[in-house]
N, C-alpha and C positions, 0 to 999 in steps of 0.2 A: 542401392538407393531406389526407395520405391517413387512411384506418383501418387497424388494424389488423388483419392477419388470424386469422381464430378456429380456436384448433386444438383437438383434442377434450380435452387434458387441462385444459383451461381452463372445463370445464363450469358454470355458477352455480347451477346447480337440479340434483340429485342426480338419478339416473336411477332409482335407487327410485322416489323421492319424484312424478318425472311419470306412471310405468305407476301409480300409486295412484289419478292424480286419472284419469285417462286411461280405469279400468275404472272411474270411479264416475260421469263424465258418461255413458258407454255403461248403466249401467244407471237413469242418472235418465233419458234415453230411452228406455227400456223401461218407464219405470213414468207415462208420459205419452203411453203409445200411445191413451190412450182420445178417442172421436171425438164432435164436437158429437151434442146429440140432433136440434137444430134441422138443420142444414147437411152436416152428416157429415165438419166441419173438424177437424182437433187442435186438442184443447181448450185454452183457457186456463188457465197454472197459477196464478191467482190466484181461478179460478171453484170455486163448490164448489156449483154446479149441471150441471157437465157441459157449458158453454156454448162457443164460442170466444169469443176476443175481439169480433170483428164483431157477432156475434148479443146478447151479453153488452152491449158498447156501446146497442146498438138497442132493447135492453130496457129500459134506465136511462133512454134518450131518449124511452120513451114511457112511464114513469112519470113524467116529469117536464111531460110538456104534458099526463096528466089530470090530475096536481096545480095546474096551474094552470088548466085549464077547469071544474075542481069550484067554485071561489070565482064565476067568472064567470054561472054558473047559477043558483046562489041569488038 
């Protein structure tokens, strides 16, 4: 079974419609150039301390072993 072959007036997605998304992933890279303060990696876009993911990770793993060595102490 072959396929069919795709000719251009057969388009599914309007050519508007892709140079739209096309110039607005180009400028959500531009508004994600900013760089770990820790590492000096591109930041995480879920961080809203400027962290990358790595660093961001590393941070959460070491609040969570003082929270568990504070009970331990008392």
């Amino acid at each position: 079974m072959r396929r069919k072959r795709f000719t251009g007036s057969q388009e599914t997605v309007p050519k508007e419609l892709l140079d739209h998304a096309r110039r607005s992933l180009e400028t959500d890279k531009l508004k994600k150039a900013t760089k770990c303060v820790v590492c000096g990696a591109e930041t995480s876009p879920t961080s809203t301390e400027s962290l990358c993911w790595v660093c961001r990770r590393l941070k959460i793993s070491a609040w969570r072993e003082i929270e568990q060595q504070l009970p331990a102490q008392e």
